[in-house]
Biopython code that builds the backbone (N, CA, C, O; Angstrom):
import numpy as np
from Bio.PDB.StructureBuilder import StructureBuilder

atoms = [
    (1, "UNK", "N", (86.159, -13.542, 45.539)),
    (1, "UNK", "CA", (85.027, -13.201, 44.681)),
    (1, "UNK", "C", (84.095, -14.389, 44.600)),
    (1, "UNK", "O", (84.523, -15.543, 44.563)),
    (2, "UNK", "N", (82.747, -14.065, 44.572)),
    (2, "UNK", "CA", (81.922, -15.397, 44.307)),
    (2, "UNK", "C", (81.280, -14.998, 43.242)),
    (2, "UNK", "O", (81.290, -13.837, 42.834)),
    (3, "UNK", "N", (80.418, -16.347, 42.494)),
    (3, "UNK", "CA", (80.165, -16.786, 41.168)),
    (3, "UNK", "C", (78.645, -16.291, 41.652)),
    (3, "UNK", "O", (78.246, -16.270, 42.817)),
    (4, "UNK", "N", (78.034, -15.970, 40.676)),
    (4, "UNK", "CA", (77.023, -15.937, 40.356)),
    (4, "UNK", "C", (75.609, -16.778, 41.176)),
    (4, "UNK", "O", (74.444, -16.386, 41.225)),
    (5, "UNK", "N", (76.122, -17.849, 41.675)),
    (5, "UNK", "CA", (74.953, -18.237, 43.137)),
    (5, "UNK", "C", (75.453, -17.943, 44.265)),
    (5, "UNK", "O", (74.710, -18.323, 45.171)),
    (6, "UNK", "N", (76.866, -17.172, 44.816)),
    (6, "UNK", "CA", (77.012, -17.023, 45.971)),
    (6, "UNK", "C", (78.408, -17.721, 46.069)),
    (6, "UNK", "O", (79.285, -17.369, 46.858)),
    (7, "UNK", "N", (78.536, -18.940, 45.014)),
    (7, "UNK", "CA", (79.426, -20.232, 45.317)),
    (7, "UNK", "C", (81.099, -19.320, 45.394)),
    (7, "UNK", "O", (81.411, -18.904, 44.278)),
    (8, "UNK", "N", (81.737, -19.114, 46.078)),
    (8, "UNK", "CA", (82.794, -18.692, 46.932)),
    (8, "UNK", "C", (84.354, -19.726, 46.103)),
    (8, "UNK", "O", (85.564, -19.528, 46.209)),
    (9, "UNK", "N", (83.611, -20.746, 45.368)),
    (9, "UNK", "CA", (84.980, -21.271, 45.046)),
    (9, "UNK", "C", (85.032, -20.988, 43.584)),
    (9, "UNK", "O", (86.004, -21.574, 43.108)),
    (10, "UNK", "N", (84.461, -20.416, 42.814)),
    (10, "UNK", "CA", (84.685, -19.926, 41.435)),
    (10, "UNK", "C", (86.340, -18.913, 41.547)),
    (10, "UNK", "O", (86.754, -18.041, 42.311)),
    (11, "UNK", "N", (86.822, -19.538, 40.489)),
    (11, "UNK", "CA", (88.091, -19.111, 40.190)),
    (11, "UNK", "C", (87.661, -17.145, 39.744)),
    (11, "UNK", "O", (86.763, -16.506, 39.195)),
    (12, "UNK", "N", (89.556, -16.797, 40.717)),
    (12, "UNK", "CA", (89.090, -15.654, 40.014)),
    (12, "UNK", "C", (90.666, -14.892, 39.373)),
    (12, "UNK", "O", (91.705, -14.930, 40.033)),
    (13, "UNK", "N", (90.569, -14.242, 38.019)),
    (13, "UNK", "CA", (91.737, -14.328, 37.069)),
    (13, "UNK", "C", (92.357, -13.040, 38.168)),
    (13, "UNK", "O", (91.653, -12.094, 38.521)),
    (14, "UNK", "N", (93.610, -13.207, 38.546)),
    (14, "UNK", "CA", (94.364, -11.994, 39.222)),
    (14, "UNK", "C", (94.938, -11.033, 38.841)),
    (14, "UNK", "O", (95.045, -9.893, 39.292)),
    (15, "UNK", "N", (95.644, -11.959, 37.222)),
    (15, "UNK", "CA", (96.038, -11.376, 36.397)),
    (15, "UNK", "C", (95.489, -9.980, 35.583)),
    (15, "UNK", "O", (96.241, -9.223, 34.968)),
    (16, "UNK", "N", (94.164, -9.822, 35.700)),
    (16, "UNK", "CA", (93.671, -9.023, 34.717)),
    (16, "UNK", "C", (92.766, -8.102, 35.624)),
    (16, "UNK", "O", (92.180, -7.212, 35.008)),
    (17, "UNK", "N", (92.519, -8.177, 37.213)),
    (17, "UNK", "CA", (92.183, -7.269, 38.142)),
    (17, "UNK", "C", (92.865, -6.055, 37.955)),
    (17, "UNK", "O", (92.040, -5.189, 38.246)),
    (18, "UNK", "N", (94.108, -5.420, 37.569)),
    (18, "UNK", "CA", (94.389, -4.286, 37.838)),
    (18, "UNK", "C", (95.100, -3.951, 36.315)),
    (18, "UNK", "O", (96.183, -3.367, 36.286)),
    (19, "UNK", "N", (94.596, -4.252, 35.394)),
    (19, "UNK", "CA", (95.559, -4.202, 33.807)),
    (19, "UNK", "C", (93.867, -3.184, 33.428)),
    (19, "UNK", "O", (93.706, -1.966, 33.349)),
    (20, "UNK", "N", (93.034, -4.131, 33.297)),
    (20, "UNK", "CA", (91.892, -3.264, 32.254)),
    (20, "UNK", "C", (90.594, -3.001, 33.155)),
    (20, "UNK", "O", (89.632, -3.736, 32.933)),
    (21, "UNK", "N", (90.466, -1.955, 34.221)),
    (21, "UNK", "CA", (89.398, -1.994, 35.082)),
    (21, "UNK", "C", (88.559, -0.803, 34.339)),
    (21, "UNK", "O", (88.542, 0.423, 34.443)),
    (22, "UNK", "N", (87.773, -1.906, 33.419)),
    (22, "UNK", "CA", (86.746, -0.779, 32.801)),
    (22, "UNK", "C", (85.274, -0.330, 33.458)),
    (22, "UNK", "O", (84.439, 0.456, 33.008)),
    (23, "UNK", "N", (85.267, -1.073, 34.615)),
    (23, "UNK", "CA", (83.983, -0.989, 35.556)),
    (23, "UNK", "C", (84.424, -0.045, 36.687)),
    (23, "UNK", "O", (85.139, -0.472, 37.593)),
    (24, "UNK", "N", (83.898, 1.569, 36.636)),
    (24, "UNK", "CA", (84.232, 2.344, 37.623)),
    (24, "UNK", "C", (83.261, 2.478, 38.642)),
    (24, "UNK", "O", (82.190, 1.968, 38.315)),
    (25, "UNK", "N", (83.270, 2.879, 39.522)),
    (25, "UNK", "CA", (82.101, 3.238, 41.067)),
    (25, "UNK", "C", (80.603, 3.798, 40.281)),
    (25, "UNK", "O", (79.549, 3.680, 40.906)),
    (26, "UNK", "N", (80.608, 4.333, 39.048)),
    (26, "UNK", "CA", (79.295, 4.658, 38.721)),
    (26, "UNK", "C", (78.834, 3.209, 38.111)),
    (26, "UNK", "O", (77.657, 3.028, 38.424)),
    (27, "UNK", "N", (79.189, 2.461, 37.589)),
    (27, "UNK", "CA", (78.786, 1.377, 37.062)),
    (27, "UNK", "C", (78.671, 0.275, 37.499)),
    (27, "UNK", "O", (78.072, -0.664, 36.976)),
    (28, "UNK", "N", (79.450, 0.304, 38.876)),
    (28, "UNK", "CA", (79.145, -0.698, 40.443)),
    (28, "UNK", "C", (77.927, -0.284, 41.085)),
    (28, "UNK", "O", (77.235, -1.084, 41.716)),
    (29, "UNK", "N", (77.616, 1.004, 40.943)),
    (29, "UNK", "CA", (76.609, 1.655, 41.798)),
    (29, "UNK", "C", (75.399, 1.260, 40.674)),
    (29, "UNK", "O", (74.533, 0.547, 41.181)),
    (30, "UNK", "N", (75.227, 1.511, 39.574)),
    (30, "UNK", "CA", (74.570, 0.839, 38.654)),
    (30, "UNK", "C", (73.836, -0.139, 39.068)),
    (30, "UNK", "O", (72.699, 0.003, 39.518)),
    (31, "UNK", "N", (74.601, -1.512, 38.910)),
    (31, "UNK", "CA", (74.829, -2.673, 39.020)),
    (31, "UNK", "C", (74.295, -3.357, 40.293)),
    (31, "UNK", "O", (73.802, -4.484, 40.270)),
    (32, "UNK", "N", (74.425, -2.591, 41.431)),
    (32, "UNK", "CA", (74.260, -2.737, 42.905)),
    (32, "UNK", "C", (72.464, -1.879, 43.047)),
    (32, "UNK", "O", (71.583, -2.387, 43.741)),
    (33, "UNK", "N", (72.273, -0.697, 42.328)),
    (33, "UNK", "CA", (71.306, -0.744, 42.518)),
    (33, "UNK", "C", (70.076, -1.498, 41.724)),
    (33, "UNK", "O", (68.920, -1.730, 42.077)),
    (34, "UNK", "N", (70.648, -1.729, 40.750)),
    (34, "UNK", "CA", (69.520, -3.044, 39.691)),
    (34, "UNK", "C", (69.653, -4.273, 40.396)),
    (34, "UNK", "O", (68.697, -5.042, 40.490)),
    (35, "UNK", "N", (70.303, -4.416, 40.689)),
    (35, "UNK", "CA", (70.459, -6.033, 41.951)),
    (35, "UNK", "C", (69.133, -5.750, 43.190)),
    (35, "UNK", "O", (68.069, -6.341, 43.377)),
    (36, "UNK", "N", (69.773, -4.588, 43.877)),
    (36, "UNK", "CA", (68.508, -4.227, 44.625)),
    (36, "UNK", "C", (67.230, -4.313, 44.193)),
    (36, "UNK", "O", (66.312, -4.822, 44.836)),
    (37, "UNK", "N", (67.119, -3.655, 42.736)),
    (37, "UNK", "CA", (65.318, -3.704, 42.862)),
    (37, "UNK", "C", (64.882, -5.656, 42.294)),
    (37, "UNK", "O", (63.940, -6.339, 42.697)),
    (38, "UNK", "N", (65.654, -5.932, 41.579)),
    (38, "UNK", "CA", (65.750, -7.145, 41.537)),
    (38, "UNK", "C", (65.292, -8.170, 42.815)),
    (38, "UNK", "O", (64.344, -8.932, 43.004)),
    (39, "UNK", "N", (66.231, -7.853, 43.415)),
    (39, "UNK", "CA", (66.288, -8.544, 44.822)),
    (39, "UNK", "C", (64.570, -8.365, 45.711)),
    (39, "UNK", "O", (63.938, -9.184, 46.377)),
    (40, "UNK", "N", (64.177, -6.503, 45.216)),
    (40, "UNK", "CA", (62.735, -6.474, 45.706)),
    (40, "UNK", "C", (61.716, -6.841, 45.092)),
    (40, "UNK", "O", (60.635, -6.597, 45.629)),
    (41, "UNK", "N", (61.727, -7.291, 44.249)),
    (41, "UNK", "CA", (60.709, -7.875, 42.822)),
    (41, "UNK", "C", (60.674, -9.450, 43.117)),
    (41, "UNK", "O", (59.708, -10.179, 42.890)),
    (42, "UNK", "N", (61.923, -9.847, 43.673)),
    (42, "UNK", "CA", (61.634, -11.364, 44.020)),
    (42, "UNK", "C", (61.130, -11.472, 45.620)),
    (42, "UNK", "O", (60.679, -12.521, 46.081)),
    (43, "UNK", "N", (61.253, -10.391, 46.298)),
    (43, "UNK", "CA", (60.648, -10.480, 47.621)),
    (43, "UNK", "C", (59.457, -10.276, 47.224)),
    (43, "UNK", "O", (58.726, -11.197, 47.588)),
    (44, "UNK", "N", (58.904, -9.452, 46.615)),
    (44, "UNK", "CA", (57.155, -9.048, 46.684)),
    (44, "UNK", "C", (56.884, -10.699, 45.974)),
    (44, "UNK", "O", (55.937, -11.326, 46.447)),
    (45, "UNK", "N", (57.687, -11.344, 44.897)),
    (45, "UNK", "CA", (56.834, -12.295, 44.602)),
    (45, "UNK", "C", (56.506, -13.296, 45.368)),
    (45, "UNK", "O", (55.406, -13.844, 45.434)),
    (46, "UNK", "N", (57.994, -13.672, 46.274)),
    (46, "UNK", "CA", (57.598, -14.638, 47.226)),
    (46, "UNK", "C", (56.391, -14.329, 48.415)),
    (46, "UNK", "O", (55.841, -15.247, 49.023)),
    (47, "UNK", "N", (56.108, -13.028, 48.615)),
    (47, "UNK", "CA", (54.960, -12.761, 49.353)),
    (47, "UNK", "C", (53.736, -13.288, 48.577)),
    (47, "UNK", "O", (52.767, -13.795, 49.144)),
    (48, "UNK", "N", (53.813, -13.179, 47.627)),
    (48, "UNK", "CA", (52.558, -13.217, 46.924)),
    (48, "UNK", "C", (52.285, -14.444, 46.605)),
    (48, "UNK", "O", (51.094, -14.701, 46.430)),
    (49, "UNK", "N", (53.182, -15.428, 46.458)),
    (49, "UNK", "CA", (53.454, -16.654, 46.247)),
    (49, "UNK", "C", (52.866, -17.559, 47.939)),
    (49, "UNK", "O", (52.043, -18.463, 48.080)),
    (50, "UNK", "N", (53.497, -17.009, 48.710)),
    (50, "UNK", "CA", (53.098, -17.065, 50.050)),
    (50, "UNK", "C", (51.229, -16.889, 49.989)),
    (50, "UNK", "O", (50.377, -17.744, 50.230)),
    (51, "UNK", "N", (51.128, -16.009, 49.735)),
    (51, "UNK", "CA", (49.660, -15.494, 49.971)),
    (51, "UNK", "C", (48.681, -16.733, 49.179)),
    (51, "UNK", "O", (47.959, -17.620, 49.634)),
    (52, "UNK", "N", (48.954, -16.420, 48.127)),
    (52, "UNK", "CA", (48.279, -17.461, 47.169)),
    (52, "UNK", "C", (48.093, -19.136, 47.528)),
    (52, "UNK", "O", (47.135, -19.902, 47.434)),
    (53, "UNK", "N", (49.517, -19.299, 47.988)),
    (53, "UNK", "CA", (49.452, -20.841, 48.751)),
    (53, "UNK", "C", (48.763, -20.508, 49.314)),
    (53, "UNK", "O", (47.722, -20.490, 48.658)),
    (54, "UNK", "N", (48.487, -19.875, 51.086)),
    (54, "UNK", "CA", (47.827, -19.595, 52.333)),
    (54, "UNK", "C", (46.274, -19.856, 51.336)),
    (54, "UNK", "O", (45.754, -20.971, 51.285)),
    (55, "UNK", "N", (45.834, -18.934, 50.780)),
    (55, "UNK", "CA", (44.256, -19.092, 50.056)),
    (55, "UNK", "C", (43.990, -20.680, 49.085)),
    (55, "UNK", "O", (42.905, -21.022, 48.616)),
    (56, "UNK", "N", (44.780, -21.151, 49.017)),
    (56, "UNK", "CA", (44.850, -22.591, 48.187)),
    (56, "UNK", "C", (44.114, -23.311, 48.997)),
    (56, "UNK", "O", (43.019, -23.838, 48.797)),
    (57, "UNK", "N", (45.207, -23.290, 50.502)),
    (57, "UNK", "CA", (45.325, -23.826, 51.242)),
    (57, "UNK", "C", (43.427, -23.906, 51.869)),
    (57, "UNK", "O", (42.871, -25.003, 51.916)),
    (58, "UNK", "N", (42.908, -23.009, 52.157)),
    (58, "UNK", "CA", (41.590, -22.522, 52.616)),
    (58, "UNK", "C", (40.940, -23.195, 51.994)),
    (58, "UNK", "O", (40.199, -23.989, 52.574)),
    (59, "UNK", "N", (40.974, -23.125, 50.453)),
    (59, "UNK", "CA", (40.308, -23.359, 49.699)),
    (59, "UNK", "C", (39.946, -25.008, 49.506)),
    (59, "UNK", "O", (38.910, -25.656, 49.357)),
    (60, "UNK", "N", (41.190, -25.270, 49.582)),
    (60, "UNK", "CA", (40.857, -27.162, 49.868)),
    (60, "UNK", "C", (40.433, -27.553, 50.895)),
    (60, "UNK", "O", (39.636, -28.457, 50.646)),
    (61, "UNK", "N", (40.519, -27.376, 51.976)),
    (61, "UNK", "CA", (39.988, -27.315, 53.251)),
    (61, "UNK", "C", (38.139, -27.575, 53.134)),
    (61, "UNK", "O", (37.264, -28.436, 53.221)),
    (62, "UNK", "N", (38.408, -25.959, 52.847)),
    (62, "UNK", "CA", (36.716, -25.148, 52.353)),
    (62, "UNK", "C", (36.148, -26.443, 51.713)),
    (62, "UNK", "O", (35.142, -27.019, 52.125)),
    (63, "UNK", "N", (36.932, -26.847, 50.625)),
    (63, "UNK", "CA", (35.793, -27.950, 49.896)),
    (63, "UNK", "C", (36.230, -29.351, 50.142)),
    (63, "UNK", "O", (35.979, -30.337, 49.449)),
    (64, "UNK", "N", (36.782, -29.293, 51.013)),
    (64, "UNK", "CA", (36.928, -31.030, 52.079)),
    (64, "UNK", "C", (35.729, -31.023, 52.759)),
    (64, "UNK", "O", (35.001, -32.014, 52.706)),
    (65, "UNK", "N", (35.350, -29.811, 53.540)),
    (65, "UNK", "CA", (34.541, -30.047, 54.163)),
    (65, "UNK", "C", (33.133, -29.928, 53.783)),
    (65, "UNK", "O", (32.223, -30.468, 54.412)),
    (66, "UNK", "N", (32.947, -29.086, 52.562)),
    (66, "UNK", "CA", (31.494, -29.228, 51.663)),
    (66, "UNK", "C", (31.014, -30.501, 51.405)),
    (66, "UNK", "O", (29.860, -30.865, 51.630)),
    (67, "UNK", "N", (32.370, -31.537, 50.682)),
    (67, "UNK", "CA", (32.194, -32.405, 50.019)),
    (67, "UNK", "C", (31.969, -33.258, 51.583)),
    (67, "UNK", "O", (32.036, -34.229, 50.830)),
    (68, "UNK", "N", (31.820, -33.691, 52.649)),
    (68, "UNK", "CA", (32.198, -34.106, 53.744)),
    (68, "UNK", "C", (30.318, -33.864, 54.395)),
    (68, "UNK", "O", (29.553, -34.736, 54.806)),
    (69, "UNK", "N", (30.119, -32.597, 54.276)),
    (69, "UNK", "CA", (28.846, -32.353, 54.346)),
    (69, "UNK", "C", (27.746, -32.903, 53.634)),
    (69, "UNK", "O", (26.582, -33.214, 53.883)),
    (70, "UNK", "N", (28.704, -32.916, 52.432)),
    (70, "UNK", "CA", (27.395, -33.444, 51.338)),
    (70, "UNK", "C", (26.806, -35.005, 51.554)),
    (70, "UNK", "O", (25.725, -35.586, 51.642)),
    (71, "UNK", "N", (28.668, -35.377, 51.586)),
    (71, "UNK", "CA", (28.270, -36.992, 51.435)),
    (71, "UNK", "C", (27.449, -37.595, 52.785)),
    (71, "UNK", "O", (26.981, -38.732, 52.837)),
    (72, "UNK", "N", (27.367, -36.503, 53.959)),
    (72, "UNK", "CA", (26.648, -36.722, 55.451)),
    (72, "UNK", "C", (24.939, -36.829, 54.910)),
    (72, "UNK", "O", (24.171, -37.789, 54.979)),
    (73, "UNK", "N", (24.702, -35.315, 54.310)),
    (73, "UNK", "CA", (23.643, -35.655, 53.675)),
    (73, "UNK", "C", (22.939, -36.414, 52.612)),
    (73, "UNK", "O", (21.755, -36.234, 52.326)),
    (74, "UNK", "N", (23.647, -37.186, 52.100)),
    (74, "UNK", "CA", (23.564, -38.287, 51.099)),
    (74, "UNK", "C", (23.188, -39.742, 52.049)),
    (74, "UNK", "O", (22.634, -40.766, 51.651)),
    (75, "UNK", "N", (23.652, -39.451, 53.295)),
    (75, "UNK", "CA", (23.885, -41.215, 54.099)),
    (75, "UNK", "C", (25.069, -41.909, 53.973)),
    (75, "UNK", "O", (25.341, -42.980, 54.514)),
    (76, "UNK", "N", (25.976, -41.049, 53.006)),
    (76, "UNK", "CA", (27.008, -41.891, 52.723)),
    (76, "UNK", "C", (28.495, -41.798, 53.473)),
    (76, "UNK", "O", (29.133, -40.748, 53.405)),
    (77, "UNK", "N", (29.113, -43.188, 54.337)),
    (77, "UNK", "CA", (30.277, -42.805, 55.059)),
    (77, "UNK", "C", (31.304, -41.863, 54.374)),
    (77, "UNK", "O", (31.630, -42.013, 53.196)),
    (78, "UNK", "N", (31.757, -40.963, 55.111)),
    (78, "UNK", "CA", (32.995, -40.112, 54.245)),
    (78, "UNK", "C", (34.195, -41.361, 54.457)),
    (78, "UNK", "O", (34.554, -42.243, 55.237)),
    (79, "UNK", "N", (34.520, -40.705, 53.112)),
    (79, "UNK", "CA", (35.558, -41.972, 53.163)),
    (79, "UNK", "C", (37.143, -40.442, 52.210)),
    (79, "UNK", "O", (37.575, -40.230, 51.077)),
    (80, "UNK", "N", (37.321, -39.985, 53.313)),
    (80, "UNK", "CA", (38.780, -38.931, 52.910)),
    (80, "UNK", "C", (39.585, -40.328, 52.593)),
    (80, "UNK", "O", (39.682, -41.452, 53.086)),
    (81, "UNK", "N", (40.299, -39.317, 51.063)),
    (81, "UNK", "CA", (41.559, -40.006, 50.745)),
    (81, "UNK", "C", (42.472, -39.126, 50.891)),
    (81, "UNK", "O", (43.588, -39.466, 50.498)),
    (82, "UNK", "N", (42.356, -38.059, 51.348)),
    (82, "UNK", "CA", (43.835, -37.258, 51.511)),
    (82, "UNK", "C", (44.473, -37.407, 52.006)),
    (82, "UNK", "O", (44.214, -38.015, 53.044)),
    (83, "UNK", "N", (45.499, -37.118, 51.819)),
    (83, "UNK", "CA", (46.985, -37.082, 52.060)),
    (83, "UNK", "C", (46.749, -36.446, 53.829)),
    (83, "UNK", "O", (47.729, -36.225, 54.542)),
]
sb = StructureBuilder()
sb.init_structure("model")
sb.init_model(0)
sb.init_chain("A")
sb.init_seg("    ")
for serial, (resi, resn, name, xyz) in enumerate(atoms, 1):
    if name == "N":
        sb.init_residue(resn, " ", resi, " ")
    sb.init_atom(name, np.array(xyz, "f"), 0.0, 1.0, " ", f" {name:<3s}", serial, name[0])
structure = sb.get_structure()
């Protein structure tokens, strides 16, 4: 059985696996399908999370090079400090 991140070495009681099994196949199926939409709620976010970086990303760019333009038309050397 694994713990709650996946971690495979969480202890698991043996003793009490087959004494009080109050969790039947409808309440696994439950359980398994709320995990699922779960599981799809954090995929759409990481898309979106994805997306949003990608347009960040543009966006600094976009005004590297305004500011880059400007300071051309000013006379003044660009002097980038970015990273």
């Amino acid at each position: 059985m694994s713990g709650p991140n996946g971690d495979l070495s969480m202890p698991v009681d043996v003793g009490a696996e087959g004494e009080n099994d109050s969790f039947g196949e409808a309440e696994y199926a439950a359980i398994n399908s709320m995990l699922d939409q779960i599981n799809s709620c954090l995929d759409h976010l990481e898309e979106k999370n994805d997306h949003l970086h990608a347009r960040l990303q543009e966006l600094l760019e976009s005004n590297r090079q305004t500011r880059l333009e400007f300071q051309q038309q000013l006379g003044e050397a660009p002097s980038d400090s970015s990273p």
